[in-house]
C-alpha positions, 0 to 999 in steps of 0.5 A: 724168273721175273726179272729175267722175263723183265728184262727180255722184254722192252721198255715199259711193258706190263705184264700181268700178275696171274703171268708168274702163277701160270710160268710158276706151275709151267717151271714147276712141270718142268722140274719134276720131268727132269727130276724124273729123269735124274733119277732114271738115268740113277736106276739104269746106272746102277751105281750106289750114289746120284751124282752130277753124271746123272743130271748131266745125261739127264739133261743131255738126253732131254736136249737131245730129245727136243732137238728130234723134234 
């Protein structure tokens, strides 16, 4: 994560310690929102096993969401 941020941004700029807490806890909210999906997508499924096809239209449905708004 850092590196990526680091290398978006140009030159020398300095970025502040408590920055990577803070995306940290924001990338942690994210996980468990799609976390929650995956396993929604599970239940409405029906199927025995979770499967990359339920993180797929996990996903899916969460673009699809972001792009409504």
């Amino acid at each position: 994560m850092k590196i990526n941020l680091k290398d978006a941004l140009q030159g020398r700029t300095t970025v502040r310690p408590e920055t990577y807490k803070m995306m940290a806890d924001c990338m942690d909210m994210t996980l468990r929102g799609f976390c929650a999906g995956i396993v929604q997508e599970f239940k409405d499924s029906g199927d025995k096993a979770l499967t990359e096809k339920h993180v797929s239209l996990a996903y899916l449905r969460e673009r699809f969401k972001e792009a409504e708004e």
